[in-house]
Every structure is written in C-alpha cells, then in structure tokens.
C-alpha positions in Angstrom: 78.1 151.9 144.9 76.0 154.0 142.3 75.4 157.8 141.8 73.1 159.6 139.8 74.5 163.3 138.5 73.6 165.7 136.7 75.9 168.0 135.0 75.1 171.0 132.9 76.9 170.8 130.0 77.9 173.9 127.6 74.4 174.9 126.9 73.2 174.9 129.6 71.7 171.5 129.1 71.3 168.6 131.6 73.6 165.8 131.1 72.6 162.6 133.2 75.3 160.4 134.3 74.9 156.8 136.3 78.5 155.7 137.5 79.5 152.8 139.3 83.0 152.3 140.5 84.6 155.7 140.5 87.6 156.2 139.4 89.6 158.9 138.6 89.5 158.2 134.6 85.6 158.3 134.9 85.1 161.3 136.6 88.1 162.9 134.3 85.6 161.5 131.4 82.4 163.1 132.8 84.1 166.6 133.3 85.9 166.2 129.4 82.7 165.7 128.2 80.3 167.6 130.6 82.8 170.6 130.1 82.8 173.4 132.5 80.9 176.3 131.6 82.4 179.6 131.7 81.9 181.1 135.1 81.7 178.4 136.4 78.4 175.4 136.4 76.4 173.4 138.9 76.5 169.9 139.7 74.2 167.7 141.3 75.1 164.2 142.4 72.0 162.3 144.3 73.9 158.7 146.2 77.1 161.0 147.1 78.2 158.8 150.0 81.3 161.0 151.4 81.3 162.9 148.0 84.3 161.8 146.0 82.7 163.2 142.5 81.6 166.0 144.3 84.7 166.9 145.3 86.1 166.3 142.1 83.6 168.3 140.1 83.9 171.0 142.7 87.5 171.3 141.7 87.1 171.5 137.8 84.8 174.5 138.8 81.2 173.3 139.3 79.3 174.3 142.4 77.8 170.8 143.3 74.9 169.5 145.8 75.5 166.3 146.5 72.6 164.4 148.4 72.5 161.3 150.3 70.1 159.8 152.8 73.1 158.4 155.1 73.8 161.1 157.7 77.0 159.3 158.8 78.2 159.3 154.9 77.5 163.0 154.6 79.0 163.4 158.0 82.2 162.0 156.6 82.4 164.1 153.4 82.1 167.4 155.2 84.6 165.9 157.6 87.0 165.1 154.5 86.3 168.0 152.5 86.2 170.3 155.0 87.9 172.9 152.8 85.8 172.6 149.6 83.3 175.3 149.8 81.8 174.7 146.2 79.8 171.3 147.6 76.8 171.6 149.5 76.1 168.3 151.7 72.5 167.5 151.8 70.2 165.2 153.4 67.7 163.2 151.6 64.8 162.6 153.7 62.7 160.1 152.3 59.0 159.8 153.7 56.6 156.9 151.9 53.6 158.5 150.2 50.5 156.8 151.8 
C-alpha cells in the first residue's frame, strides 16, 4: 500500500512524501523532518486507507485530510479514530474525463 502526503514544512512550504510500508520509524522520520509548525500545520495524505499517518500526523499537531476512493476504508478509519478530531475523512470521487 502507497500514500501520497503532503506536509507543510517550517515555511510554510510543501513537502511531498511517497511511503510504502508504514511504520512507525517512517512516519517518526516525516514529522522530524516535516516539523510542526508553530500553531499547529496541515497535512494532506491522498491513498489514506483507514488513516494510520493521518492519525499519526494528527497527533504531532497537524490538522490532516486524508482522502481515499474506498468508502469501506474510510469507513474504518472514522470507526478507529473516532476520537481524533484533527483528521478530516474524505472521499475521492473519481469520474473519467470524456
């Protein structure tokens, strides 16, 4: 499984990320060099499935929307998470252009 996110770093910047297997010492990596700005930062993590990096993020202090296009996965991370109110579960509705 794959994510994309994007994390605003410092500045203010975006900082893409592509992860594969997460673990806790990669998303520990992405926030140690993403950083947290001051007051908190947004996150945005498209592929979430039930939102383990959002979660995670969430908790360092980032307010994060994470999007996926599987209803039941999103289903599950509200479910999960039920008491993280920094993540925003959205659905990705994806229409071919014709």
């Amino acid at each position: 499984m794959s994510a994309t996110v994007l994390v605003s770093d410092r500045r203010g910047a975006a900082i893409p990320v592509q992860e594969r297997g997460r673990t806790r010492a990669s998303t520990d990596l992405l926030a140690a060099h993403a950083g947290v700005p001051k007051g908190g930062g947004r996150a945005l993590e498209v592929g979430c499935c039930a939102g383990e990096l959002s979660v995670h993020l969430a908790s360092l202090g980032f307010a994060v929307d994470g999007v996926d296009f599987a209803a039941a996965a999103l289903e599950r991370g509200r479910t999960e998470h039920a008491g993280m109110e920094k993540v925003r579960w959205l659905a990705w509705m994806w229409r071919a252009m014709t």
